[in-house]
C-alpha positions, 0 to 999 in steps of 0.5 A, spaced: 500 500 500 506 504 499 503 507 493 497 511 497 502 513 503 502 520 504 508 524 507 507 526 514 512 531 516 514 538 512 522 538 509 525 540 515 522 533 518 518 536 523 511 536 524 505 542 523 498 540 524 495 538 519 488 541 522 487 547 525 481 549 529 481 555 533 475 557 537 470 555 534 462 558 535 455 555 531 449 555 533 442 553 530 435 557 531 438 559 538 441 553 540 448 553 541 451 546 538 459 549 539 461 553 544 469 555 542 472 549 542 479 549 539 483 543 537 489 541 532 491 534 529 498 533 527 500 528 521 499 522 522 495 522 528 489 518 530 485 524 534 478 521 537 473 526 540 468 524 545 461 525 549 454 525 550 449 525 544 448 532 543 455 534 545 456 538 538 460 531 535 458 531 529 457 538 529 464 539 529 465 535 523 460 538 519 464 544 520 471 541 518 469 540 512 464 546 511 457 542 511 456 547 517 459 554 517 460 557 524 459 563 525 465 565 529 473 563 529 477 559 524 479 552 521 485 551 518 488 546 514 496 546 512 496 553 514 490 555 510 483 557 512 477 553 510 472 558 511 467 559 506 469 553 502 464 548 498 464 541 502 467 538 496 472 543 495 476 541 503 475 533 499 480 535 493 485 538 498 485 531 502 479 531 507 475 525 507 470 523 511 465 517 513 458 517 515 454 515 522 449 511 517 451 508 511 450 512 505 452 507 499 449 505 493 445 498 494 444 495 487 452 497 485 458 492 486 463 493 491 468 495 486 463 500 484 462 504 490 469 505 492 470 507 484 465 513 486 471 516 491 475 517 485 471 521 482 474 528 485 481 525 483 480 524 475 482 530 470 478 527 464 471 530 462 466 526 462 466 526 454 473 523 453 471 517 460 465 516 456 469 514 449 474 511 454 480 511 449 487 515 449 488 518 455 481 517 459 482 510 457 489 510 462 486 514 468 481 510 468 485 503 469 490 507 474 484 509 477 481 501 479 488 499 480 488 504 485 480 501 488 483 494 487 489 495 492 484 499 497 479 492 496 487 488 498 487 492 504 480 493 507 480 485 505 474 484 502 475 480 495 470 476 496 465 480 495 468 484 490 463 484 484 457 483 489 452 489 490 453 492 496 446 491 500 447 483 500 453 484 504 453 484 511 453 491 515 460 489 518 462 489 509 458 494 507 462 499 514 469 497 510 466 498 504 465 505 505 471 506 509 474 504 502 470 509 498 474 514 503 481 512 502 479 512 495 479 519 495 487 518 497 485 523 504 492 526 508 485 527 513 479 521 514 474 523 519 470 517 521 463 518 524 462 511 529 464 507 524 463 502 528 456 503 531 451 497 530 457 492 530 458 486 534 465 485 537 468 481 532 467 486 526 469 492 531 475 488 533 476 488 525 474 495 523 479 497 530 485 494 526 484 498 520 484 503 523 490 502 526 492 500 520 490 506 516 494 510 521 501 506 521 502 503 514 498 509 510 501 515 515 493 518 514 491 522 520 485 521 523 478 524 527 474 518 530 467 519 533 465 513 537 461 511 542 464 505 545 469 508 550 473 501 550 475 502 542 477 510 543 481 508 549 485 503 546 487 506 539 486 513 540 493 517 541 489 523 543 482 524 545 478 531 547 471 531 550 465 535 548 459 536 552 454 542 551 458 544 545 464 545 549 471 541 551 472 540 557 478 536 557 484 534 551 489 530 553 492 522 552 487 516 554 489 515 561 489 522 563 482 524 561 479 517 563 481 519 570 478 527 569 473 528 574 469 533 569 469 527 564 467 522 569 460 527 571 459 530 563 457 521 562 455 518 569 453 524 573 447 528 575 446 532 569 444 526 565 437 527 563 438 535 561 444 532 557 439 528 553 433 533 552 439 537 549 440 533 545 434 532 542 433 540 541 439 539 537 437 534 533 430 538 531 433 545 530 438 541 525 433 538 521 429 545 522 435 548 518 438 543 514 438 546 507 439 553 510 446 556 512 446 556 521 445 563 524 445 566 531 
């Protein structure tokens, strides 16, 4: 897989961050989602952020590929301001992302679907891919030998030619980590992706990621729920609740902070919920709009 491995340090040898995010505020129809929360990712390292449900998780990745637009501070890549940017404009820059839920095409085969992360990669119109000779001829077998070393990596072989919505969900889970990788990020954002899964896929599914991390040098922003996972495999891990981060730092040391331990096991549990469910009713209130204060 050297052939899809990204550099991870500039040529001084020494490493930037890659992402950059500098107190950063959103907030839809007056419910407060982010509340100044700043972090960096280095390269080649495995980030995880943690929390509550409706602790601004996923708001947070949405504003790092710029679904969301915060109203407030800044998210910088390589140095470089992200704000105002189209979603599929931080994807060319090397930002790619997986979803809670799976959001593959059924009927299309594995091959396929992971064909579809090529797409921001390919210099030929669709005239020239549509004749499919000369130069669009090539791109595109460079293209699916690029897909068959990522089928390789994530193991699935056997269910290459199968269409997606007959493989078992654990398959179709590294199927679309596949799709990302296709897009040959230096940063993947991976949203749960190990909901739903029972202990020998997310064991599975952990390995890759690791692996993703150690043999392809791709840094990494994990958002899990399974508390185990995150402890053992992330380098970093920030936790969020109420939109704000209240503690950043290696495993052991946030699992001891007692802010942590009371944002999931203390008395304020119930109120974390109803918030939670106001966030996820005032983002579907707004979800074609841009957020406002």
């Amino acid at each position: 897989m050297s052939d899809i491995r990204h550099q991870t340090s500039d040529e001084t040898g020494q490493a930037k961050p890659l992402l950059e995010v500098r107190d950063i505020h959103l907030s839809f129809k007056g419910v407060r989602a982010i509340d100044g929360i700043s972090f960096e990712v280095l390269p080649g390292e495995l980030f995880a952020i943690i929390g509550p449900n409706g602790a601004g998780k996923t708001s947070i990745f949405n504003s790092v590929n710029q679904v969301y637009k915060p109203q407030r501070g800044e998210i910088l890549w390589k140095g470089r301001s992200l704000m105002g940017l189209k979603p599929n404009k931080t994807a060319e820059l090397g930002i790619a992302r997986t979803f809670q839920n799976i959001a593959l095409f059924p009927h299309m085969t594995v091959i396929e679907n992971i064909l579809t992360g090529r797409h921001i990669r390919m210099k030929r119109g669709w005239l020239a891919g549509a004749f499919w000779v000369g130069p669009a001829k090539k791109e595109e077998m460079i293209n699916r030998g690029k897909v068959e070393d990522i089928v390789d990596f994530l193991e699935i072989e056997q269910w290459r030619k199968y269409p997606v919505g007959l493989l078992p969900y654990g398959v179709q889970k590294r199927v679309e980590l596949g799709r990302a990788l296709a897009m040959e990020p230096e940063l993947l954002l991976l949203d749960e992706p190990v909901a739903g899964m029972n202990l020998e896929e997310t064991e599975d599914m952990a390995r890759f990621v690791l692996d993703i991390r150690d043999e392809l040098g791709i840094a990494l922003i994990l958002v899990e729920h399974d508390m185990g996972l995150v402890m053992d495999i992330a380098d970093r891990v920030m936790v969020v609740d109420f939109g704000r981060k209240i503690a950043e730092g290696p495993p052991a040391e946030v699992q001891r902070n007692p802010d942590v331990i009371r944002a999931y096991l203390g008395e304020d549990f119930q109120s974390a919920e109803l918030r939670a469910a106001a966030v996820e009713a005032a983002e579907s209130a707004v979800e074609t709009t841009e957020p406002t204060n």
